[in-house]
C-alpha positions as CSV (number, residue, x, y, z in Angstrom):
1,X,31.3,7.6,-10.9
2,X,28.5,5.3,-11.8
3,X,25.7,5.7,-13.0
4,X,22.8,5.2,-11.0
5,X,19.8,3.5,-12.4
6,X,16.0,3.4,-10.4
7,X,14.2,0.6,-11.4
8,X,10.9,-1.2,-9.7
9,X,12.1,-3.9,-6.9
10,X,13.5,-5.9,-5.5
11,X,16.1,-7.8,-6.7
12,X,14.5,-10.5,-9.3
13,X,12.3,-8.1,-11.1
14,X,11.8,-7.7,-14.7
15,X,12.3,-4.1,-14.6
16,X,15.5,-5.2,-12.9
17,X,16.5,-7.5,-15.6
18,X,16.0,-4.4,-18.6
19,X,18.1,-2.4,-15.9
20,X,20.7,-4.4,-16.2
21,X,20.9,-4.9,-19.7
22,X,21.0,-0.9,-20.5
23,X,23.7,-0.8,-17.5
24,X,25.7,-3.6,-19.8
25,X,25.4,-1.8,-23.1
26,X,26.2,1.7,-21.1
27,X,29.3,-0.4,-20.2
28,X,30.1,-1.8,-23.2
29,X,30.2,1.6,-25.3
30,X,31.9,4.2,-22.5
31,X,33.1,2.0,-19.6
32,X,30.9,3.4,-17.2
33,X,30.1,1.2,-14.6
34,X,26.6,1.0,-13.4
35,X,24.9,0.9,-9.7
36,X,21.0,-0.3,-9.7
37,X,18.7,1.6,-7.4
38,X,15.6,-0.9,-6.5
39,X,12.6,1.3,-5.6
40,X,9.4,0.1,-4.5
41,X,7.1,1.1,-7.1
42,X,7.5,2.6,-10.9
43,X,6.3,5.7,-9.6
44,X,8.8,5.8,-7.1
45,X,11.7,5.0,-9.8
46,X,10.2,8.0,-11.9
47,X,10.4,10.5,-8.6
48,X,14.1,9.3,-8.2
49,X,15.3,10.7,-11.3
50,X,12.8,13.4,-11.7
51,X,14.3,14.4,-8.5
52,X,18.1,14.1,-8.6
53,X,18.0,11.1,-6.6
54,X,19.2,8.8,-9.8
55,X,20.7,9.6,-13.2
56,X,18.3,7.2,-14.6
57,X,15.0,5.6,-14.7
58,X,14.1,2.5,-16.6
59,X,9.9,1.6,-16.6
60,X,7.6,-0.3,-18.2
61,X,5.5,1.1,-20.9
62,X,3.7,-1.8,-22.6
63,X,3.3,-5.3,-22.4
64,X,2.1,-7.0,-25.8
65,X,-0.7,-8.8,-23.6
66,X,-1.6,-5.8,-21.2
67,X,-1.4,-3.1,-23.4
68,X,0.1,0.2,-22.1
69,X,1.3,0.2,-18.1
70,X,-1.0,2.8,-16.4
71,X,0.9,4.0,-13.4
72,X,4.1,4.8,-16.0
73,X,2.0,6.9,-18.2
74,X,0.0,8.6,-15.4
75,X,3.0,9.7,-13.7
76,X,5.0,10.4,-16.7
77,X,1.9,13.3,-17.3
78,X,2.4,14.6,-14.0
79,X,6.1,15.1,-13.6
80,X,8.0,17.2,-15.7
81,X,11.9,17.6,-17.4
82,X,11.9,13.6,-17.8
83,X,12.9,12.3,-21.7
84,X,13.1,9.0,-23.3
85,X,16.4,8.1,-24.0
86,X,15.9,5.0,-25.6
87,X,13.4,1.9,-25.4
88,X,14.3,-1.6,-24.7
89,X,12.0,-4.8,-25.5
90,X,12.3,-7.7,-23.2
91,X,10.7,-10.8,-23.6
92,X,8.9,-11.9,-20.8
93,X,8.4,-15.7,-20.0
94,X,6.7,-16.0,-16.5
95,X,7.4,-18.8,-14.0
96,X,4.8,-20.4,-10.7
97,X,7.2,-20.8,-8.4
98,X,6.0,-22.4,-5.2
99,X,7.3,-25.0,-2.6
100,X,3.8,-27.0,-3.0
101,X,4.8,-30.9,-3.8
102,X,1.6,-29.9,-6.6
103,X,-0.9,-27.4,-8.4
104,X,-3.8,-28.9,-6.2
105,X,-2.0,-27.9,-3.2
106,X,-1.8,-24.1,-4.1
107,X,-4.5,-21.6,-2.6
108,X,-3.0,-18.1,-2.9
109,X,-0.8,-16.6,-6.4
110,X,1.0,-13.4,-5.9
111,X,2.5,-11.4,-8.0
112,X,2.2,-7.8,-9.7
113,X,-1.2,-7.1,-11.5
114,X,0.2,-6.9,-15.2
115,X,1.8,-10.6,-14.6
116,X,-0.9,-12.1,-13.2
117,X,-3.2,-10.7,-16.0
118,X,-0.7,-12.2,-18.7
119,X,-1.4,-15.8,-17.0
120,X,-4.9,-15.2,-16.3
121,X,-6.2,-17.5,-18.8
122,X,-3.3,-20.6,-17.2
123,X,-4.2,-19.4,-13.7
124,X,-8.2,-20.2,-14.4
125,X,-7.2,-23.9,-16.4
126,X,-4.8,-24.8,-13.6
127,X,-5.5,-22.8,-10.2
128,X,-8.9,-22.3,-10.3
129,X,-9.5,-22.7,-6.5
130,X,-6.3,-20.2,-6.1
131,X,-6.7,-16.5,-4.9
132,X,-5.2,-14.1,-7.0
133,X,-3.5,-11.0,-4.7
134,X,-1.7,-8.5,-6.8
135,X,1.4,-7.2,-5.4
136,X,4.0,-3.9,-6.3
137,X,6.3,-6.1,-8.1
138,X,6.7,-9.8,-8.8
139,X,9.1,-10.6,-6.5
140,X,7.5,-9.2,-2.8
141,X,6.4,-12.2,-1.7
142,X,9.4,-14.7,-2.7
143,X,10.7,-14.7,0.6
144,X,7.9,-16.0,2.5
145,X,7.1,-18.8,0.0
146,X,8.9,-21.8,1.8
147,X,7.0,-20.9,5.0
148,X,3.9,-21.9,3.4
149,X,3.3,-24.6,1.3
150,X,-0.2,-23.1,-0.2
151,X,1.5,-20.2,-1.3
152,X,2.9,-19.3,-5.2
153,X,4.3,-17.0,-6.9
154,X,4.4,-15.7,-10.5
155,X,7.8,-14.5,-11.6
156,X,10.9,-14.4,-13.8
157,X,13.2,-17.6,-13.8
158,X,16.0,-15.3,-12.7
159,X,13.8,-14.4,-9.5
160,X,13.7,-18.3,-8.8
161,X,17.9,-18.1,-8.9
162,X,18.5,-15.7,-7.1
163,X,16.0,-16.8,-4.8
164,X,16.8,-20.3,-4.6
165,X,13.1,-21.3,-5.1
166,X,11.7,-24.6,-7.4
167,X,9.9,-23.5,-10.2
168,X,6.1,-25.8,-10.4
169,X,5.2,-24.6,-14.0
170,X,7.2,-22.8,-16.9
171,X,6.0,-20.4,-20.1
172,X,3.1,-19.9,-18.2
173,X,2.1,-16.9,-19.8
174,X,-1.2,-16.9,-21.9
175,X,0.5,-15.9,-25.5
176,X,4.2,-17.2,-26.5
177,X,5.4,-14.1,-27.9
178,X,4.9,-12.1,-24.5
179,X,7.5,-9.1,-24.6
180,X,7.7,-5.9,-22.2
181,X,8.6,-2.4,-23.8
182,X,11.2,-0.2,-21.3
183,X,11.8,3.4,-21.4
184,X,15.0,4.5,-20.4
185,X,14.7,7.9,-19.2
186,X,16.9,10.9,-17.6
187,X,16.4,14.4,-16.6
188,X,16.4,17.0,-19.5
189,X,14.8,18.9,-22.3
190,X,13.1,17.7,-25.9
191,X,15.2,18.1,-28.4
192,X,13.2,19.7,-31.4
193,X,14.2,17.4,-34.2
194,X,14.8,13.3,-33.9
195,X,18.1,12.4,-35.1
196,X,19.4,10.3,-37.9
197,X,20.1,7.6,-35.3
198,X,16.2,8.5,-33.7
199,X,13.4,6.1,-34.8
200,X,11.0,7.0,-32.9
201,X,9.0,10.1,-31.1
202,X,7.0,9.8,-27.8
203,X,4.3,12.8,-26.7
204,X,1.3,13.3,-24.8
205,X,-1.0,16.1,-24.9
206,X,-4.8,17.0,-24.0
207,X,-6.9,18.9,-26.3
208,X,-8.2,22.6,-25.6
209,X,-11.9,21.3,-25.9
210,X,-13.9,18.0,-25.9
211,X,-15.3,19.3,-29.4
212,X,-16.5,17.3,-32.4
213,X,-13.5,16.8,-34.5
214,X,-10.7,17.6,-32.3
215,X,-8.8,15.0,-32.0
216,X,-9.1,13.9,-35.7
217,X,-7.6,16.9,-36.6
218,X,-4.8,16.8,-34.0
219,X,-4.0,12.9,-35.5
220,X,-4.8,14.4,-39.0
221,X,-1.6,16.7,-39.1
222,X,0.8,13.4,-39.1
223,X,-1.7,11.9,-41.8
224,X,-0.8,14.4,-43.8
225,X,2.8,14.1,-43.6
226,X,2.7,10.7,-44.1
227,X,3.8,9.8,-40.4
228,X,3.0,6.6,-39.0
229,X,1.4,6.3,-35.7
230,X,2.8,3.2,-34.1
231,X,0.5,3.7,-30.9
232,X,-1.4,6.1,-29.4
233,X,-3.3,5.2,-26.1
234,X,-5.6,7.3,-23.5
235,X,-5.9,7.9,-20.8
236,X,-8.2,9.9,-17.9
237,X,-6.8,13.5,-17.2
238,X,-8.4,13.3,-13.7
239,X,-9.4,16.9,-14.4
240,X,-13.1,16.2,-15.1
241,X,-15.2,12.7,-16.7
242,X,-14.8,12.4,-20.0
243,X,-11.7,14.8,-20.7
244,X,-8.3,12.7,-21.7
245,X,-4.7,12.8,-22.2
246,X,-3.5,11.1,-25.3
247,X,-0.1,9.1,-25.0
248,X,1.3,8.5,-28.6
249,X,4.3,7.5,-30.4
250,X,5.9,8.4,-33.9
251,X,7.6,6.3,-36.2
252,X,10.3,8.9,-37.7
253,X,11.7,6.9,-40.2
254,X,13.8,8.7,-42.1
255,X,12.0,12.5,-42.7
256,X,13.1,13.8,-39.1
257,X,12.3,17.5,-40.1
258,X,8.5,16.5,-40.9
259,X,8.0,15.1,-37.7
260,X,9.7,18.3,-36.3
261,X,7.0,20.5,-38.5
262,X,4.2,18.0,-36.9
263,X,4.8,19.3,-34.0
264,X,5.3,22.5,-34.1
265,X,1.4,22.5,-35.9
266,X,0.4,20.5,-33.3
267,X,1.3,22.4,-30.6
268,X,-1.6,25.4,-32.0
269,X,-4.3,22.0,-31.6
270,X,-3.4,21.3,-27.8
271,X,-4.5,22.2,-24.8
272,X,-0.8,20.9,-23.5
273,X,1.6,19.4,-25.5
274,X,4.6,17.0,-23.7
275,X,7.7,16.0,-26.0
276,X,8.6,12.8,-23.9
277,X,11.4,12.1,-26.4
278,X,13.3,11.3,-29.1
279,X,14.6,7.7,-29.0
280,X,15.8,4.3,-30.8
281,X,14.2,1.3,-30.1
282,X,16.4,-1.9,-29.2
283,X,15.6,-5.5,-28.7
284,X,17.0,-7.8,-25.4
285,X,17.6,-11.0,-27.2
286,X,15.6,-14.0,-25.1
């Protein structure tokens, strides 16, 4: 059987693009073939495979220009029996694609919010009399692009193949090294301790109080072992102003079993504590 794969769509997307590269290494190592599941919005591709629908989700997580993707962390909080299975970082070199004859002739950009917030510094040199009108993903509005000559598009230079559409500007993006962290994720339970092959640990959790000191001692029990925090991000519980859910990720290195004590401390500091997973980290090469 294959195995199915929910990712944010249409066809063209960058989501799409990591899919495909997981589905290529899951082919590669077993022979499994792989069947992509477009869904129309990362929430959506987490509610696949938290409900059966899919074997697998792969989402965006961070962008090294955005910072963390807010409708994958929000959602991830909400849903539960969903674990990392491994995080891919793709580089992400955005495209205007447009049927204009020139930039002057441009009125309207689409695309989905995190793109045109990469480009918002190009969008304001070159398109400054353009309207900016975020969209669920990047591709959305391809189709409708040759119909109107005022209209572009940000998106992937794959999306302008497949779509047969002429690309106006290239590496449009505001920094060079822009780059898109993926997680992979299926249905299941934490595993208590990273592997050896594990190098890294994802969790959320909200604190029992909004007291003086809580969270520094939370953070304080992976000081103390000497674990690195390689992010940790907030974000609103929606429970009351001024109460949060911490999102934050471990660098296990090679002392799996002090990250597994971390834990199990932490767990007596939290209000709720989510093991999102235990993971490796892999590169997409540009």
């Amino acid at each position: 059987m294959p195995l199915s794969i929910a990712h944010l769509g249409p066809a063209g997307t960058y989501a799409e693009e990591a899919a495909l590269t997981y589905a290529g290494w899951v082919a590669e190592e077993t022979g499994q073939p792989a069947q992509l599941c477009p869904c129309p919005s990362i929430a959506q591709s987490l509610y696949a495979t938290a409900g059966g629908k899919t074997e697998i989700a792969v989402v965006p997580v961070e962008n090294s220009i955005e910072g963390g993707v807010t409708f994958t962390l929000d959602t991830l909080w909400q849903l539960a029996g969903l674990q990392i299975q491994q995080a891919l970082v793709l580089p992400i070199s955005h495209r205007l694609l447009s049927f204009a004859p020139d930039l002057q002739q441009i009125q309207t950009v689409y695309s989905h919010p995190q793109a045109l917030s990469q480009c918002q510094n190009w969008l304001d040199r070159n398109l400054p009399q353009a309207q900016l009108i975020p969209m669920p993903s990047t591709t959305d509005v391809l189709t409708r692009l040759q119909a109107d000559l005022s209209l572009g598009a940000i998106a992937s230079r794959r999306a302008a193949q497949l779509y047969n559409l002429p690309i106006l500007a290239s590496e449009i993006q505001d920094y060079p090294d822009n780059c898109t962290r993926f997680w992979v994720l299926r249905q299941g339970q934490a595993e208590p301790t990273p592997s050896a092959q594990d190098t890294h640990t994802s969790l959320a959790f909200s604190l029992s109080a909004n007291a003086p000191g809580a969270l520094m001692q939370a953070l304080g029990i992976f000081s103390d072992r000497q674990i690195n925090l390689s992010r940790i991000e907030s974000r609103p519980s929606k429970r009351a102003l001024g109460d949060y859910v911490f999102f934050v990720d471990l660098e296990v290195g090679d002392r799996p079993d002090a990250v597994e004590s971390a834990l199990v401390e932490l767990a007596a500091h939290t209000d709720v504590l989510k093991i999102l997973g235990n993971y490796r980290l892999r590169q997409i090469a540009s």
